[in-house]
C-alpha positions in Angstrom: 99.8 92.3 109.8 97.0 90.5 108.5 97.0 86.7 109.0 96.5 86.1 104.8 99.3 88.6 104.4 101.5 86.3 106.5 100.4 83.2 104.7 101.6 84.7 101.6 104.8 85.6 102.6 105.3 82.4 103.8 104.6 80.8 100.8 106.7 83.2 99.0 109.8 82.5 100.7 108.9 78.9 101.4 107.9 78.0 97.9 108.7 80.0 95.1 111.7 79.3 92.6 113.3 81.5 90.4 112.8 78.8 87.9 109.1 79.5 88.6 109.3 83.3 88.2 111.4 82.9 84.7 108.2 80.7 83.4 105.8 82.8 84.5 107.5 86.3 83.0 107.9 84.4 79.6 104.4 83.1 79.3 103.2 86.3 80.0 105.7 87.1 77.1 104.6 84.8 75.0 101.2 84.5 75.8 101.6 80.6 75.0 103.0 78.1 77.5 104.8 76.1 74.8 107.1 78.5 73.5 107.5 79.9 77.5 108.8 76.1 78.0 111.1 76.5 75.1 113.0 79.6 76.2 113.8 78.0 79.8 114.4 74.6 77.8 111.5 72.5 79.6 108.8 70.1 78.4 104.8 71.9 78.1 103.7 68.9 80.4 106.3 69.8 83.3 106.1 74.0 82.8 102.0 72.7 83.0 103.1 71.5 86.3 104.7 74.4 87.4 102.2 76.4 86.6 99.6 74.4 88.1 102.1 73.9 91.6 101.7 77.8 92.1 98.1 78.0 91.6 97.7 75.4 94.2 100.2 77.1 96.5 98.4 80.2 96.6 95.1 79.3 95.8 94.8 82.1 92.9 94.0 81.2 89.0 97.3 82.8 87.4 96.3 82.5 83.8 93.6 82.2 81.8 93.2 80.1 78.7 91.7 82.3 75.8 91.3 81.1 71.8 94.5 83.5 72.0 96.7 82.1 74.0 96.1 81.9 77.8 96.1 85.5 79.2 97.3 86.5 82.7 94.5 87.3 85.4 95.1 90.1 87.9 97.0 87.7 90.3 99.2 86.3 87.3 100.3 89.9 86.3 100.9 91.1 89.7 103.4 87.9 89.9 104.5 88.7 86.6 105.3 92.2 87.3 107.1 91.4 90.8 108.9 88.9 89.0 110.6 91.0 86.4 111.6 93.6 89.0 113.3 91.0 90.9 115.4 90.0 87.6 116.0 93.0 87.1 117.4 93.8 90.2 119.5 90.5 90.3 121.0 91.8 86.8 121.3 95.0 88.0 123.6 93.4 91.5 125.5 91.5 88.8 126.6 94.5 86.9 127.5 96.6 89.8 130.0 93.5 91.1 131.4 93.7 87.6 131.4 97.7 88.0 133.3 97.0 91.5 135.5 94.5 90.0 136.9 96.7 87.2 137.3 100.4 89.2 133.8 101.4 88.5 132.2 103.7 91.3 128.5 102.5 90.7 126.0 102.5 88.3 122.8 104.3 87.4 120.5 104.4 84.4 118.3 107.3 83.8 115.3 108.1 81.6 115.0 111.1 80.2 112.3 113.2 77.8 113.3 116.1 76.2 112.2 118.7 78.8 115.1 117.3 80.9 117.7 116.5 78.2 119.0 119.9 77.4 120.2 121.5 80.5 119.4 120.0 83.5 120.4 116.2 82.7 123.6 117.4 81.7 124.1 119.6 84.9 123.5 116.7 87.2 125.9 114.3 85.4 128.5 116.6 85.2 128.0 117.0 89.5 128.1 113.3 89.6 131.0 112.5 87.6 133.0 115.1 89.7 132.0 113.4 92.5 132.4 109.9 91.2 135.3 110.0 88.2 134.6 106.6 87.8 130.7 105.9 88.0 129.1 103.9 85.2 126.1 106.0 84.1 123.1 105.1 81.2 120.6 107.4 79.6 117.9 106.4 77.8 115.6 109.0 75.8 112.3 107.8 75.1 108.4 108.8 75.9 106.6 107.8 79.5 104.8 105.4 77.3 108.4 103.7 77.2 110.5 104.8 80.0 107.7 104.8 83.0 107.2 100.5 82.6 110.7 100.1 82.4 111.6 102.0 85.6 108.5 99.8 87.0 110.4 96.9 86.0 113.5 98.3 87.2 115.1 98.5 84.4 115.6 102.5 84.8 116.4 104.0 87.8 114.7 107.4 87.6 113.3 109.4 84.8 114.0 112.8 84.7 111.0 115.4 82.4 107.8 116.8 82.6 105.9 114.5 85.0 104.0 112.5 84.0 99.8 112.3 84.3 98.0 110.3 86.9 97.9 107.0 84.5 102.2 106.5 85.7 101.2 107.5 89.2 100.4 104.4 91.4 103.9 102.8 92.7 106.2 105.5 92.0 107.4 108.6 93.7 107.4 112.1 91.3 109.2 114.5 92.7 108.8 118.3 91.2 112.1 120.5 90.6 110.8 123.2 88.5 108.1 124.2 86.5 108.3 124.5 82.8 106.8 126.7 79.4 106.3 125.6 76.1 106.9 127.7 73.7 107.0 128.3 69.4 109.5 128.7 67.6 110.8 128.9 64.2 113.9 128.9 62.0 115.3 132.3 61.4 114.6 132.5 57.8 110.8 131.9 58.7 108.5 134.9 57.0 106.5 135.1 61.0 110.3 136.4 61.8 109.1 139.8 59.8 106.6 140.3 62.6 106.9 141.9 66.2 103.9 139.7 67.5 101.9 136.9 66.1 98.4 135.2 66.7 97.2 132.3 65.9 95.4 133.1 63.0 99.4 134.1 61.7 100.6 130.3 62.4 97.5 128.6 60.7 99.2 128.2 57.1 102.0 126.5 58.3 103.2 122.9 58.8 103.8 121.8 62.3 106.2 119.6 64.2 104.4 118.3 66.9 105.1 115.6 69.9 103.6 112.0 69.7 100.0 111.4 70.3 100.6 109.1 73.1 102.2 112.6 74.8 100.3 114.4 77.1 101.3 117.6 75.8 100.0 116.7 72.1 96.8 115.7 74.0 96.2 119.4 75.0 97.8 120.9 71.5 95.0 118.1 69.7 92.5 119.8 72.1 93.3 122.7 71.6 92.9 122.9 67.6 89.6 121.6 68.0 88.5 124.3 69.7 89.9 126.5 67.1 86.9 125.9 64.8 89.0 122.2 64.2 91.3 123.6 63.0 93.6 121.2 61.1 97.6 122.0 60.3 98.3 121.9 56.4 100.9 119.7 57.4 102.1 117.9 60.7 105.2 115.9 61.3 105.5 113.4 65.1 109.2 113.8 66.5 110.7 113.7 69.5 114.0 114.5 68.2 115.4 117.3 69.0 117.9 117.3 66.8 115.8 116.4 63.5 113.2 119.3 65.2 116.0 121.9 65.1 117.4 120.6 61.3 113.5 120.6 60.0 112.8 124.5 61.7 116.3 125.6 60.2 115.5 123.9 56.5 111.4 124.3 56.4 108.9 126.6 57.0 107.9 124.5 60.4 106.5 125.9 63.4 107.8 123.8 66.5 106.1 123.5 69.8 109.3 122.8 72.6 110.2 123.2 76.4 111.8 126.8 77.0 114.8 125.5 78.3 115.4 123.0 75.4 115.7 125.4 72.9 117.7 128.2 75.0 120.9 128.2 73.4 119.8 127.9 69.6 117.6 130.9 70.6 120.3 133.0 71.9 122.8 132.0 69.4 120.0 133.1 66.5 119.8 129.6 64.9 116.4 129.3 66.0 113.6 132.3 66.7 111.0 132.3 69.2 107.6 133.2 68.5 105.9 136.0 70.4 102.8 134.3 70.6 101.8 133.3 74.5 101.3 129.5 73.9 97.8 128.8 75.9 98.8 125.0 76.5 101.4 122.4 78.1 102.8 124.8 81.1 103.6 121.8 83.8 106.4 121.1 86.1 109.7 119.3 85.5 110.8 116.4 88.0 112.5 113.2 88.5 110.4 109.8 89.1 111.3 106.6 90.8 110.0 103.5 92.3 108.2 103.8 96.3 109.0 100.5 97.1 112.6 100.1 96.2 115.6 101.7 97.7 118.1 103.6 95.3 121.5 102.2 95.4 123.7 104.8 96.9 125.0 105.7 92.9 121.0 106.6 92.4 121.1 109.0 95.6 124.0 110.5 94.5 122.3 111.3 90.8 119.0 112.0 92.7 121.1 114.7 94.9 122.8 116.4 91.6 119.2 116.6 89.9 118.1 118.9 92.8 120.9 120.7 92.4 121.0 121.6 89.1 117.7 122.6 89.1 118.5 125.4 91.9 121.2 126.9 89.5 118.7 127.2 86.3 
């Protein structure tokens, strides 16, 4: 181990207060050291100090100070970043004594996008709550955009959906479990219903719904029309609502652009109708992400262990 490496550590466990930490993650909130002082109820001049204390300790600038505010540098946000997982995972200890405490088996919080949300997600909570009648578990549904720094900051546990691009990568571990189609559908009352097969030049009149631009998935669909001769939909709705997607395809002349196993069931039981046009984008795989460097509790393993196996059985 390298003899700066050491150092640091040393400092780290030598030096650094929580009380620290806390100032540091709120001015990086707040960009603006006198409302940081505020929330933890100090005085600028001493949360100055503070500041000023860890510099010296570790011979790094931490922020800078910008007509904006004062803005983290590189070492600042790495602290920053370290600092909120370490609060996080203090909360997260707290809650699983209180778990403990009242009959609780564990907890877990999970991410999810829609590709998992369906089927799978289900499957593997069902496998856990046999397991563990009494396990405290949390989903969240969101984009990557949202979910991937909250399970960074430990906030989440794991996410489970399509994986996501190389920008989420560094830090976390994305295990595949299957790989996924998208595919179009429609309402049943839809006039493309009165065809056998369909091109695109047959879905150009209609209004889209479409996933959020931030999405990598709308990134290829965006791509995609603009090699259509830029092409441009006559109308075009952003949801990630599953729920508000199936009302809108039942009630409008929509086309909807949706994981195959999401929209399963509403196929089968003719609410909705798929397309038989071989959609030339979005095909990726389905997984589960979580941090490298932290260790599941055993509650996570457990969920981690069901996600497998529910991906076997679809």
């Amino acid at each position: 181990m390298p003899a700066s490496h050491t150092r640091i550590v040393e400092r780290v466990l030598t030096r650094l207060k929580l009380k620290q930490l806390r100032l540091l993650v709120a001015v990086g909130k707040h960009r603006n050291i006198l409302n940081a002082a505020r929330e933890l109820n100090v005085s600028q001049p001493a949360a100055t100090k503070m500041i000023k204390d860890l510099e010296l300790d570790f011979e790094v600038l931490l922020f800078e100070r910008t007509n904006r505010g004062v803005v983290p540098t590189p070492y600042g946000e790495a602290l920053i970043r370290h600092g909120k997982l370490i609060f996080a995972q203090v909360s997260n200890a707290a809650q699983e004594l209180d778990d403990l405490n009242e009959g609780n088996s564990g907890r877990v919080v999970i991410g999810t996008l829609l590709a998992a949300s369906s089927h799978l997600l289900p499957r593997a909570i069902d496998t856990v709550l046999k397991a563990r009648p009494n396990v405290a578990i949390k989903v969240v549904e969101g984009t990557n955009e949202v979910l991937m720094p909250a399970l960074r900051s430990g906030e989440i546990d794991l996410v489970v959906g399509r994986l996501s691009t190389h920008r989420h990568r560094a830090d976390l571990v994305q295990e595949k479990l299957f790989d996924e189609r998208i595919v179009a559908l429609v309402g049943k009352n839809h006039p493309l219903t009165q065809k056998m097969t369909h091109s695109f030049e047959d879905l150009k009149p209609y209004g889209w719904i479409l996933p959020p631009v931030e999405t990598s998935l709308r990134r290829q669909i965006d791509q995609f029309f603009v090699n259509q001769d830029q092409y441009l939909p006559p109308l075009a709705l952003e949801s990630v609502s599953y729920l508000t997607n199936r009302s809108l395809l039942q009630a409008r002349d929509f086309i909807g652009l949706m994981p195959a196993h999401v929209i399963t069931q509403d196929v089968e039981n003719g609410t909705l109708r798929r397309l038989n046009w071989n959609v030339p984008f979005g095909d990726g795989p389905v997984g589960v992400s979580y941090r490298q460097d932290s260790t599941l509790s055993p509650t996570g393993v457990a969920f981690l262990d069901a996600l497998r196996l529910a991906a076997e059985t679809l």
